[in-house]
N, C-alpha and C positions, 0 to 999 in steps of 0.2 A: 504494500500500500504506500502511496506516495502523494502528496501533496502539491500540486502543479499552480503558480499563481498563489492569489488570494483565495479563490472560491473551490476549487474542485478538488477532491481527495481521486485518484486512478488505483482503483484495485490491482493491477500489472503492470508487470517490467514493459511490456510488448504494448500496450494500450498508451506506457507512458510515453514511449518512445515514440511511437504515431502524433500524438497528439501535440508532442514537442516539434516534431518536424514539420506538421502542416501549420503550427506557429510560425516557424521559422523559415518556411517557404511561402507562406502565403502573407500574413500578415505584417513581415519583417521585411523582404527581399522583392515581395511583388511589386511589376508597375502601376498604381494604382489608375492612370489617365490621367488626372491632373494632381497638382502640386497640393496636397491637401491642409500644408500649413498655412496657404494662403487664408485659410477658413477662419484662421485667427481671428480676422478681421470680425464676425459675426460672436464672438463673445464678448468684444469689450460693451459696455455704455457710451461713451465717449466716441462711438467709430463715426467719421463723417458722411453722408451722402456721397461725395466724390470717393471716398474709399471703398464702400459696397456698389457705387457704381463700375470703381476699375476690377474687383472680384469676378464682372461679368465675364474681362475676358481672358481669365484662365480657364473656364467651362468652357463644355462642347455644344456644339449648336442643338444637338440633340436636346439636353440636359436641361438648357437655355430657353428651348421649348415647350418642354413638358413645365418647367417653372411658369412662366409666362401662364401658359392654360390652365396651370390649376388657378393661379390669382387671377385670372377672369374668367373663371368659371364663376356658375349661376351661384353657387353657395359660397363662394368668396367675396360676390358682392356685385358683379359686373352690371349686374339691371339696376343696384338702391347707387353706386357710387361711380358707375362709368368704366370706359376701359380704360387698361393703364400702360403705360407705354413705355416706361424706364426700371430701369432693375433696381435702383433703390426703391421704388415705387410698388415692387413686386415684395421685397423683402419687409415693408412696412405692411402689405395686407397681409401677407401669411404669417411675418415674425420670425425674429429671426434663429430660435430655435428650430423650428422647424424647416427652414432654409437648410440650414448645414446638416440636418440628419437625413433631408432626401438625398443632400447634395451625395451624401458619404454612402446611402443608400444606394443610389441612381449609379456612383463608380463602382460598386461590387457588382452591380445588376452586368455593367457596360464591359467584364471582367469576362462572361462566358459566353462560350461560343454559342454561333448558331443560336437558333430560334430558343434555346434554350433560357436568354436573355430576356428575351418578351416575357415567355411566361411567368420568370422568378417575379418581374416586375409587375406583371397582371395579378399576380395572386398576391404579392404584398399589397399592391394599391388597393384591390379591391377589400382583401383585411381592415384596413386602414379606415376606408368609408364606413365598411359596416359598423365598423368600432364605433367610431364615430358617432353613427345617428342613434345605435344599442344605446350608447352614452345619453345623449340627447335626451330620447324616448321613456329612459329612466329616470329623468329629470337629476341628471349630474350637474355642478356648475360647470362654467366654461372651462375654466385650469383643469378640472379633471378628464372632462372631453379630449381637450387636446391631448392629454398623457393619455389615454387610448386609443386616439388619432396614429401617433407616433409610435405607441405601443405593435398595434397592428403594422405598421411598415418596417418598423422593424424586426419585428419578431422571428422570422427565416434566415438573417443574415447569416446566422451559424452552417446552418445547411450549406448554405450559397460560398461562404469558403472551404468547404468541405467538398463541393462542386467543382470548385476552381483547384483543389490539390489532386483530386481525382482524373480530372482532363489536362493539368500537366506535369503531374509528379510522378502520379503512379499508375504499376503497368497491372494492374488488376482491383476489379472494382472492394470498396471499405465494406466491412459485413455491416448491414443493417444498424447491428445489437451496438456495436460503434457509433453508428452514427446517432443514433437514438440517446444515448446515454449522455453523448459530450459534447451537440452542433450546438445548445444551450450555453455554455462555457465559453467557445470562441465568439459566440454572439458579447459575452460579456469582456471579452477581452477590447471588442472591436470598441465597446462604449467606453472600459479604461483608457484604450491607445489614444482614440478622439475627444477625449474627455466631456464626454457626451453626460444628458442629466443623470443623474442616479437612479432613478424612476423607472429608469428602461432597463436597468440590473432587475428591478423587481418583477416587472414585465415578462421577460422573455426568461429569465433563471426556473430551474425545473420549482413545480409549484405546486398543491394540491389545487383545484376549484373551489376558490375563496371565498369565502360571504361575511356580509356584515350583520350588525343587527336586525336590519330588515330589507337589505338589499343586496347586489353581486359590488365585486369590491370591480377595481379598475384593469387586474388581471384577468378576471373571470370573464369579462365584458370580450377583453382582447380573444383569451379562448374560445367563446361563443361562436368568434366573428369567424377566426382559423376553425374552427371547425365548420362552420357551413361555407366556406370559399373551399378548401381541404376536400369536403365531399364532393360537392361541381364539380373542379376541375378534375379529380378523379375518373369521373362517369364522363363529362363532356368536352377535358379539356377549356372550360372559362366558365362563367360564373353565368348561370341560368336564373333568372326572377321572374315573377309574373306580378303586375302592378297595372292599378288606370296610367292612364293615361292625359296629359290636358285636353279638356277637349273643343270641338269646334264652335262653342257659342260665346269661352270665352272664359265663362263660371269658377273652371277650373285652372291656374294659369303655368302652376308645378305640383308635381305626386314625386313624392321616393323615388321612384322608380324613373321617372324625368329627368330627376337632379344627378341620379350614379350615372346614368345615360349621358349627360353633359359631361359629368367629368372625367369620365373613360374616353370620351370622345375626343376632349380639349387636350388629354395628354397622349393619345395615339395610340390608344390601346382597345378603339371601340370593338375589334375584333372579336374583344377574347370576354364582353358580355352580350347574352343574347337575353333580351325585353320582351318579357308575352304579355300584350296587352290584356288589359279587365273590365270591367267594368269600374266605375269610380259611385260611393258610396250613394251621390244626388243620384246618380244613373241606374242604379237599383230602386231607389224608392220612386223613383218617377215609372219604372217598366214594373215595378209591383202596383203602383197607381194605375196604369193602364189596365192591367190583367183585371184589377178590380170594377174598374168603369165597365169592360166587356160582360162582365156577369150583372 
């Protein structure tokens, strides 16, 4: 038994020795795409406009896009406050916490090959949303929201380097019972290396299904969310819903189902969710209004 880090104890020589190496090949030694110390800039108070302006252009246009679409997406704000045009501008509606955990997100994502890329990052974003509005809907305040915003997008990272040591370290695939037990831990490492909130130690670290007094704690909400994104893509490959829709007279102008729709769209991902349209709640009692006028 051996004690790796701050957090993880490794029952074996052989288990320790893996888990050192894809540290040290992946987390230490890899290219990451961009210079990630530049991100500095997004922890002080004091950072100026012209400074998170010149941040833009150490990012990849990719990156730079998907940012952009989330902050003028529907639930960011783009219909109450306009579009917005400048990446200080960008990093004022989203914040700039959650600026640098996509940023560091989005270069693990941009790290694997192949299509395999899209989907780490369809299934985190779509975790993420879910989180989100679970939070929402539970009547969380907004500070906690966004710790399960962030929660879900980051939650897979561990896997994701464990992805990335797999396609160019090693010449046979890591057993399962491996990856299971310890993608958790590198996840955590990634939040000490970036020094990322501590919040997302609690988040993503292996956990029981937590509750509170009378409610899911901030962890639980995130698992909730991984678990039904987790089952979708499983069966479908992307994330299946069925929701109304707005509809044509007017009444209704956004549904849930409208708003993931925008934001999967806005960041290029609208591939990997498919929308099955509903009925919307006025549109049920109006067709049960009708059935009844017929008798």
């Amino acid at each position: 038994m051996e004690m790796v880090g701050e957090d993880v104890i490794i029952e074996n020589q052989k288990d320790s020795d893996l888990f050192k190496d894809i540290e040290e090949k992946v987390l230490k030694e890899f290219h990451w795409g961009v210079d990630l110390k530049c991100l500095e800039v997004l922890d002080g108070n004091e950072t100026t406009p012209d400074q998170i302006e010149l941040l833009k252009e150490k990012l990849s246009q990719e990156m730079l896009t998907r940012l952009f679409g989330m902050a003028n997406s529907v639930y960011y704000g783009k219909l109450r406050k306009g579009e917005i045009s400048t990446f200080h501008e960008v990093v004022l509606r989203l914040g700039m916490v959650y600026t640098k955990t996509f940023i560091i997100a989005s270069s693990l994502f941009s790290l694997v090959p192949g299509k395999g890329a899209e989907i780490f990052a369809a299934r985190s974003f779509a975790t993420s949303i879910l989180a989100r509005i679970l939070g929402q809907k539970l009547g969380f305040r907004s500070e906690e929201v966004q710790k399960a915003e962030l929660g879900g997008l980051f939650f897979d990272v561990g896997r994701i380097v464990i992805y990335i040591y797999q396609t160019f370290h090693s010449k046979q695939p890591l057993e399962e019972r491996f990856i299971e037990a310890y993608h958790p831990y590198l996840g955590v490492e990634i939040i000490r290396q970036f020094e990322l909130p501590e919040f997302l130690k609690e988040i993503i670290s292996p956990h029981p299904f937590s509750l509170h007094d009378e409610s899911f704690s901030i962890s639980a909400i995130v698992d909730l969310a991984y678990a039904i994104v987790d089952r979708s893509f499983i069966r479908n490959e992307k994330l299946i819903i069925q929701s109304p829709l707005p509809d044509k007279e007017g009444f209704v102008i956004h549904t849930l189902g409208s708003m993931i729709s925008d934001e999967f769209s806005t960041i290029g991902l609208g591939r990997y969710l498919e929308l099955i349209p509903s009925l919307s709640d006025r549109e049920l009692r109006l067709q049960a209004r009708a059935k009844s006028d017929e008798k």
